[in-house]
C-alpha atoms as a printed R data frame, in Angstrom:
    type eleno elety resid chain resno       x       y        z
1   ATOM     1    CA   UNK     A     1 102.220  67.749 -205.037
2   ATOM     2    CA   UNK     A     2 100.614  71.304 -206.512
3   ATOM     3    CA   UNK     A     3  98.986  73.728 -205.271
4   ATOM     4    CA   UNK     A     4  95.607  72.363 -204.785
5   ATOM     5    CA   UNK     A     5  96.644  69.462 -203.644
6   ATOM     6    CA   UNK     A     6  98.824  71.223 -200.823
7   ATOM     7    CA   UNK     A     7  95.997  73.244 -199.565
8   ATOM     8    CA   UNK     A     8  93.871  69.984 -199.200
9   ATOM     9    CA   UNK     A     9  95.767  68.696 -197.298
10  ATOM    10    CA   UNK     A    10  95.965  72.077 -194.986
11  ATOM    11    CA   UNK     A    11  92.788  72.197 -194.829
12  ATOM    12    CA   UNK     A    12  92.622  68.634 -192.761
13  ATOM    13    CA   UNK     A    13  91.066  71.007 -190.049
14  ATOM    14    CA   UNK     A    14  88.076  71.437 -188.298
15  ATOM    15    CA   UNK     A    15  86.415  74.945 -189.298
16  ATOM    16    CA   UNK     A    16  86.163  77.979 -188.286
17  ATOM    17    CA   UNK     A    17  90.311  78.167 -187.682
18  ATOM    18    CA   UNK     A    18  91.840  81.620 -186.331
19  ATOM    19    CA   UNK     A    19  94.108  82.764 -189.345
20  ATOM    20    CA   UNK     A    20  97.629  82.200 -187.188
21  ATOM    21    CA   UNK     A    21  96.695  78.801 -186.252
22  ATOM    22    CA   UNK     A    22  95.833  77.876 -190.149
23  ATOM    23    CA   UNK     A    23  99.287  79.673 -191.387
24  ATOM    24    CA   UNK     A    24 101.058  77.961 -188.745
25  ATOM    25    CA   UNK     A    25  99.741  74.054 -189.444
26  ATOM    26    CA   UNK     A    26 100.758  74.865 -192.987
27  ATOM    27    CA   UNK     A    27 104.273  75.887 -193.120
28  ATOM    28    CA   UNK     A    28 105.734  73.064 -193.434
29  ATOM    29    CA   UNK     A    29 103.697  72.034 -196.395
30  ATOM    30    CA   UNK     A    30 105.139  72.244 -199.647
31  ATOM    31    CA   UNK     A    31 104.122  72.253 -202.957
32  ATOM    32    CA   UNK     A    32 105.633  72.289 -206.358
33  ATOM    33    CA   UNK     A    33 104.923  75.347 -209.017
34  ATOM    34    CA   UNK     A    34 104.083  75.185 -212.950
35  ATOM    35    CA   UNK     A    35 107.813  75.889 -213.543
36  ATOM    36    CA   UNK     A    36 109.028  73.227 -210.777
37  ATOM    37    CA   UNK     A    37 109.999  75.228 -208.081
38  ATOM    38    CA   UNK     A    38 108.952  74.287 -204.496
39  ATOM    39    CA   UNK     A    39 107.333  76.739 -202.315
40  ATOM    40    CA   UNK     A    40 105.509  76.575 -198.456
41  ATOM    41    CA   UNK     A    41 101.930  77.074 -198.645
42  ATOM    42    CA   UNK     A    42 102.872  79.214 -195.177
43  ATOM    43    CA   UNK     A    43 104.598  81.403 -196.609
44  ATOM    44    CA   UNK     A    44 101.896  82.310 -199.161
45  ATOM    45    CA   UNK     A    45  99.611  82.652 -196.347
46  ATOM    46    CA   UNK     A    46 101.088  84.568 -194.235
47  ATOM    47    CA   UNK     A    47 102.346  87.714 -196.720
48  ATOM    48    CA   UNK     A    48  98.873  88.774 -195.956
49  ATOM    49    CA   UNK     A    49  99.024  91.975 -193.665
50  ATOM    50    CA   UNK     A    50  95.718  92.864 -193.235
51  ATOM    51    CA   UNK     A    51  94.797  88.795 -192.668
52  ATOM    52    CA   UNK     A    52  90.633  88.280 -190.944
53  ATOM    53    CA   UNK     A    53  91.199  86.961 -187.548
54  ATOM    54    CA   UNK     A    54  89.705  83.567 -188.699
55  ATOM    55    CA   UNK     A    55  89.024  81.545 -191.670
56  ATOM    56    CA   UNK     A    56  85.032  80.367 -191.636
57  ATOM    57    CA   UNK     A    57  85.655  77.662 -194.598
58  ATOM    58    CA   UNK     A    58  87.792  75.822 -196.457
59  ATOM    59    CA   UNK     A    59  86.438  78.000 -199.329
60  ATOM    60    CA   UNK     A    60  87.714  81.438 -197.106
61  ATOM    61    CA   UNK     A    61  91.307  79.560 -196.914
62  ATOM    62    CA   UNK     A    62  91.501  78.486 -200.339
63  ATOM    63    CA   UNK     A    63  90.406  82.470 -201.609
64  ATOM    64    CA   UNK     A    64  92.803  83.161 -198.927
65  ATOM    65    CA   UNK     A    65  95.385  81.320 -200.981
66  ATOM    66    CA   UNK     A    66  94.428  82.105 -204.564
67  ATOM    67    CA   UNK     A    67  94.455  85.048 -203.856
68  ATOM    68    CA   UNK     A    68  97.856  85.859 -202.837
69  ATOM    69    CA   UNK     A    69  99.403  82.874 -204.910
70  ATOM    70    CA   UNK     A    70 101.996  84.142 -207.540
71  ATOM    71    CA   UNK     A    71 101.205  83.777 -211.074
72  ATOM    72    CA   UNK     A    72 103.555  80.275 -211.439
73  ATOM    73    CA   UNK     A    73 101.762  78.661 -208.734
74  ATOM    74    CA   UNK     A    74  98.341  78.932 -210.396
75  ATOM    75    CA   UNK     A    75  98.747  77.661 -214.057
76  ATOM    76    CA   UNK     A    76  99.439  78.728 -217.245
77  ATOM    77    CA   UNK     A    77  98.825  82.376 -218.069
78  ATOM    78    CA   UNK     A    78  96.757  83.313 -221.161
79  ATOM    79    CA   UNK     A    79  95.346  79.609 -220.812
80  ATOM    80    CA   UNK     A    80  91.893  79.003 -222.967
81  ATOM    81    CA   UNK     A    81  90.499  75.701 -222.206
82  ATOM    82    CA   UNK     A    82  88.576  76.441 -225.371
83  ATOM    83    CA   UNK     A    83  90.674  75.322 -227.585
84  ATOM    84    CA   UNK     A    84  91.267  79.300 -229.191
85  ATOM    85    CA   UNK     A    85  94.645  80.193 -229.788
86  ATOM    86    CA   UNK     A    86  96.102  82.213 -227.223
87  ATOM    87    CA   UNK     A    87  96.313  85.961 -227.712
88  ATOM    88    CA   UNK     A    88  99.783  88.321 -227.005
89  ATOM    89    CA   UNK     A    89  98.891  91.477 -225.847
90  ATOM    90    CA   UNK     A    90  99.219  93.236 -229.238
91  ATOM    91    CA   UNK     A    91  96.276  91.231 -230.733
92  ATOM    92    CA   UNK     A    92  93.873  93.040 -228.123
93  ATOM    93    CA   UNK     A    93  91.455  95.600 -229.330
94  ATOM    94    CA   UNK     A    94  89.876  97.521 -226.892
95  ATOM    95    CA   UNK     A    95  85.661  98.172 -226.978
96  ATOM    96    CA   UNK     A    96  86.867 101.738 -227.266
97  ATOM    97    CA   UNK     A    97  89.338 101.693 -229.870
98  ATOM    98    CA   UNK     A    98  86.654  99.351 -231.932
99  ATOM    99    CA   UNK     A    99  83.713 101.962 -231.558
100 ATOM   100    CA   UNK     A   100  86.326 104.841 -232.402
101 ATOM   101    CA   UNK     A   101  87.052 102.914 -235.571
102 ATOM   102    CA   UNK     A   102  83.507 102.439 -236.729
103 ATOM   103    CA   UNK     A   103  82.911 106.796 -236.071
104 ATOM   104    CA   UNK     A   104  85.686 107.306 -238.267
């Protein structure tokens, strides 16, 4: 199961949900990462120490989660559905460093 999937099924729950109720029903729910490690979707939601007292939607949960996720549990990094080739951070040009080249 991923990450989405995992906070589906957390969010089997009737909202508004106070925040320690939510972290609670999920800890035992795990999920598995880009890079096949499992985590608990608990423990993602609770690192949060300034947490709102309750989530109003499964929207506010799944922010909630996003938010705080590390980078392997979200996807690929430098991803372009696009179909562009992806870019290291050498290939970047700044809007500044561009305009400075066209003064000079």
């Amino acid at each position: 199961m991923g990450l989405q999937e995992a906070i589906d099924e957390a969010c089997d729950v009737e909202f508004p949900v106070e925040c320690e109720e939510m972290v609670e029903s999920c800890s035992e729910i795990t999920f598995e990462t880009q890079n096949g490690s499992v985590k608990k979707l608990g423990d993602i939601a609770g690192v949060c120490r300034d947490m709102p007292d309750e989530f109003h939607s499964e929207l506010d949960f799944r922010n909630h989660i996003y938010s705080l996720a590390p980078g392997d549990c979200i996807g690929r990094q430098r991803y372009d559905d696009r179909g562009s080739q992806p870019q290291s951070d050498r290939d970047t040009m700044s809007i500044w460093h561009s305009f400075r080249s066209e003064e000079q």
